[in-house]
N, C-alpha and C positions, 0 to 999 in steps of 0.2 A: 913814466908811471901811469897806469890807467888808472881813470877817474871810478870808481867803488861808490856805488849806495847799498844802504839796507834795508830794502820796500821789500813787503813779499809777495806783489805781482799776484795774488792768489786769493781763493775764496775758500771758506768754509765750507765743503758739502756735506749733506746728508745723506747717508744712502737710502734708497726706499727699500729695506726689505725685505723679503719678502717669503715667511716664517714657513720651512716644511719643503721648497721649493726642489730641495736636493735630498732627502730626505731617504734614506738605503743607499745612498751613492757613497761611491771612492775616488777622491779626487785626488791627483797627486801632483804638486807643486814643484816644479823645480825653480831655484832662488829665489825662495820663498823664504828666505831670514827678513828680508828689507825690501821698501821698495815696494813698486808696482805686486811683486809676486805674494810679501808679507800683507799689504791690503785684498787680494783677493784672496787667501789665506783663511783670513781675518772672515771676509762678507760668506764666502763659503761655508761656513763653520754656523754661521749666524744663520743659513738659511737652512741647516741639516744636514750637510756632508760630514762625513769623516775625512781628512787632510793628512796625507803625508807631506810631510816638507822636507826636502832637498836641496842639500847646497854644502859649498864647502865651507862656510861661514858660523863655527857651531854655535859660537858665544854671540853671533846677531841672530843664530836661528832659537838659543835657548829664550834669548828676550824675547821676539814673537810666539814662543811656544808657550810663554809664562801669559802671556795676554789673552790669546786663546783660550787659556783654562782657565783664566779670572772670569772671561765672560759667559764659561761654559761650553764650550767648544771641545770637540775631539779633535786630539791632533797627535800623530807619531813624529818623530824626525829622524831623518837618516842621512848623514855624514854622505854624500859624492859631489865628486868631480864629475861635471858632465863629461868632461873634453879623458876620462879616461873608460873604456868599455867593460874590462872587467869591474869598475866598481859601479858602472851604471846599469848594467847587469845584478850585480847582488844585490843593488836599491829595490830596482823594480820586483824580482822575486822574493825579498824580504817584506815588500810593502804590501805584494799580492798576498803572500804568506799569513800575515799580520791582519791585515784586513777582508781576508777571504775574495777580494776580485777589484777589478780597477776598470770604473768605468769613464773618466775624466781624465786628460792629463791637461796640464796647464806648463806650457814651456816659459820662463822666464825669464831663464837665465842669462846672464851677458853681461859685455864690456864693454865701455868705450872708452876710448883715449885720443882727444884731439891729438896731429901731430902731421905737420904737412908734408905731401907726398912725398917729395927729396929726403926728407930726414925717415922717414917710414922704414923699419929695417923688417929684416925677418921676421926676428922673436916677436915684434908687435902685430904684424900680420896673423903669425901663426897663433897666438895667444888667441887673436880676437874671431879668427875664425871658427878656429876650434872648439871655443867656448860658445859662438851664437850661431853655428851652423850646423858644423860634427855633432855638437851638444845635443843638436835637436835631431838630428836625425841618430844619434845611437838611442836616444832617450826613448822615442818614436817607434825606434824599430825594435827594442827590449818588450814595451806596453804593447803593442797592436796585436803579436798574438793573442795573450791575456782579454783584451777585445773581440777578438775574432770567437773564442772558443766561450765569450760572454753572451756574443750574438748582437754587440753596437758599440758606441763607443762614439766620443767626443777629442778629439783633436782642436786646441788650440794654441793656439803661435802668437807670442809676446813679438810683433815685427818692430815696424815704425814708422813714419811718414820720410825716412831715409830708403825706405823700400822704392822708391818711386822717384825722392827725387834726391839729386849726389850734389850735399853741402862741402862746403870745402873745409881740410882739412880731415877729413874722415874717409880717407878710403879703403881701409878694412872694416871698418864698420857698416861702411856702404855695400858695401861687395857680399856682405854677411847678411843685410837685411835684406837685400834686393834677391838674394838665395835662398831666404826663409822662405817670403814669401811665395816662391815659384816651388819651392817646396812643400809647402801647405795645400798648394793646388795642385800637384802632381797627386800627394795623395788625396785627395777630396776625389778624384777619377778614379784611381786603383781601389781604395777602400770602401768606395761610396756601397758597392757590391755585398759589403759584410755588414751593412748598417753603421759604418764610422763613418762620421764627419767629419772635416778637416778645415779651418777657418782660422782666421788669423786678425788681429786687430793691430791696428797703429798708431802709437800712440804720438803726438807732436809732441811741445818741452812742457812736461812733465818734471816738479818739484821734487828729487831725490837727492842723496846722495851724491851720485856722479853727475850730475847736473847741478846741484849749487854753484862751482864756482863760475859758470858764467854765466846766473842769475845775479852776481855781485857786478858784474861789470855794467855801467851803464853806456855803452856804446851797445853793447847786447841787445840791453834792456830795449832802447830806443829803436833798435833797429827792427824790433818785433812789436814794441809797443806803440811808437809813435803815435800820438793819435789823430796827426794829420794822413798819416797813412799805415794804418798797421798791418803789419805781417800775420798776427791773429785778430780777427775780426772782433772776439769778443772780449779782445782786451785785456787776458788775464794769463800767466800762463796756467799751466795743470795741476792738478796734485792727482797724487796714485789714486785716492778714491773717485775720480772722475774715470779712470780706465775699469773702475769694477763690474759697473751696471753693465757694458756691452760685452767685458769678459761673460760673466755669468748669463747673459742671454746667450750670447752662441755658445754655451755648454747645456744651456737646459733645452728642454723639451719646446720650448716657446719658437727655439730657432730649429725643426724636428725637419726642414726643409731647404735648410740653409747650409749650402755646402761648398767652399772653394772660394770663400767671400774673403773683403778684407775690409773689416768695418774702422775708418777711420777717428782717430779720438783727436783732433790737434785746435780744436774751438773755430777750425774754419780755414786753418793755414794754407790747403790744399783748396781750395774751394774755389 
């Protein structure tokens, strides 16, 4: 049996921000019910966008939709599957439709499922590609015209510090992130032409959902946190609001030069 604690390895942040910043824009969220993609969501909203959220998740996307409008936020939602193209197609021109143009998109979406390579079968391959790789590139290739005939546009890519390097047990997930982001950089070249930028962030362990259960474990815990020798430098692991502030800079104007980046979030993991 593995030994279990209940610490939450985590801080409080605040975000800094920063009122007006997005302010005429369309941003549009995929797996944005939870998670990393509901905190940026969330800060977007706060700063003057209007947000589409996307995902197949309606009852986790109604509860960040409810949040959003408590705190005054615009927000649509729209029901897809990334990993299917007709419905990721009706999103994006129901969200242009709705919103009149789309200048942001924010890819999210994904899965991961520890499961070591022997035991690895198709359907979990195929699941996880589809959802973190397909996903983005049907997502990607639906918005960018919408972009194109905008005259700019901002690409960003939910990757992760598995983009770089291949933890064990994860090798569709590896294979997925390490494709994003070669993907994010392909286009940052091809679109850089049209004024769209394409940039990608990676976030290290990050506090969600699919990551709780092996912030329970403490052989985990200790293996990252030790603090004779930690695996993150600054001790703690993440929470989604730690990944917002670099989202939201490579989508704004602030990053108007930054293209083909992949700005790392992991408190120093990589470092």
């Amino acid at each position: 049996m593995k030994e279990t604690v209940d610490m939450p390895h985590t801080q409080a942040v605040e975000p800094n921000i920063i009122p007006g910043r997005f302010l005429g824009r369309v941003a549009v969220v995929t797996g944005g019910a939870q998670g990393i993609g509901a905190a940026v969501a969330l800060r977007l909203t706060r700063e003057g966008a209007r947000v589409v959220l996307a995902d197949i998740d309606g009852q986790a996307m109604q509860a960040t939709a409810r949040k959003i409008a408590m705190d005054g936020g615009c927000v649509e939602l729209i029901a897809c599957d990334v990993r299917r193209r007709c419905e990721v197609e009706e999103m994006v021109g129901h969200a242009a439709d709705i919103m009149g143009h789309i200048d942001i998109l924010i890819h999210s979406a994904g899965v991961c499922r520890p499961v070591a390579f022997i035991e690895t079968d198709e359907s979990l391959w195929n699941e996880t590609l589809d959802t973190n790789l397909k996903g983005a590139y049907l997502v990607s290739r639906s918005v960018v015209p919408h972009m194109i005939r905008r005259g700019g546009g901002s690409l960003v890519f939910i990757a992760s510090t598995n983009s770089y390097e291949g933890e064990m047990m994860q090798a569709p997930y590896n294979a997925s992130k390490g494709g994003l982001y070669l993907l994010s950089k392909t286009l940052a070249r091809e679109l850089g032409p049209y004024g769209i930028r394409s940039n990608s962030v990676g976030p290290g362990f990050i506090r969600t959902r699919l990551s709780e259960p092996f912030l329970r474990e403490a052989a985990f815990i200790n293996k990252y946190l030790n603090p004779d020798d930690p695996a993150i430098p600054l001790g703690r692991f993440g929470v989604p609001e730690d990944v917002t502030g670099p989202v939201l800079f490579l989508a704004s104007d602030d990053a108007a030069f930054v293209n083909g980046a992949m700005l790392l979030v992991d408190g120093g993991q990589l470092a």
